[in-house]
N, C-alpha and C positions, 0 to 999 in steps of 0.2 A: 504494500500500500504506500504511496504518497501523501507526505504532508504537503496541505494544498492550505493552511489557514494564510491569509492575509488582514493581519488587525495591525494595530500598533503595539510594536510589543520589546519592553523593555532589555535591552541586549546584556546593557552593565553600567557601569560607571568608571570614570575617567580617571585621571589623577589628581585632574583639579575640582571633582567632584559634580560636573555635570554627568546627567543620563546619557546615557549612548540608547539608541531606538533601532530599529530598522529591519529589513531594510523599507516597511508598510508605511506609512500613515494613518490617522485615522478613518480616514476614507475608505481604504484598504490600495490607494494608489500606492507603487512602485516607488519608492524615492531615488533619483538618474541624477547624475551628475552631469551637463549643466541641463536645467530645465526645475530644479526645483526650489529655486532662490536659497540655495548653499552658500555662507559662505566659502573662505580659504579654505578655513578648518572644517569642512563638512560639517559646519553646524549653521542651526538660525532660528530665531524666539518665535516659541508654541504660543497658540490660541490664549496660552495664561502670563504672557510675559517671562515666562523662562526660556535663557541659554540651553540647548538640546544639541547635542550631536546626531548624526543616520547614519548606519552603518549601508554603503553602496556595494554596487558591482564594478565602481571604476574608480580609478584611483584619488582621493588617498585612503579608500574601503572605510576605516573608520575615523582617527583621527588624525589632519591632516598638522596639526600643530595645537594650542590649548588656545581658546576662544572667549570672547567673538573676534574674529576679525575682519578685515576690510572685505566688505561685499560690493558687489559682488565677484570681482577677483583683482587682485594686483597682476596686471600686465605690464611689460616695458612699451613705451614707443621711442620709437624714434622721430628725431625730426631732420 
């Protein structure tokens, strides 16, 4: 048999002490890196004002650095 749940569901906790989730929402949406207003650190503030991290299928899977940080991502340009 296959586990097929998709809820939100709590993975673990960080080392700075936010939740790790994933990889669901409450919805039961998929959390994809980019498309789900992630920031750097694959986190970004739940429906209650909490710092939350997701655990993804793309990199940096679960924490990308300890958060929040710059969303929605630090790129270079050039000029």
């Amino acid at each position: 048999s296959t586990w097929t749940s998709r809820t939100l569901t709590l993975f673990g906790v960080a080392k700075d002490g936010h939740l790790i989730y994933g990889p669901y929402d409450s919805s039961g949406t998929q959390i994809t890196t980019p498309g789900s207003n992630l920031d750097i650190c694959n986190g970004k503030f739940d429906s209650n004002g909490n710092y939350v991290y997701y655990a993804t299928d793309t990199f940096p899977y679960l924490t990308g650095c300890f958060g929040p940080g710059n969303w929605p991502a630090v790129t270079p340009t050039c000029t």
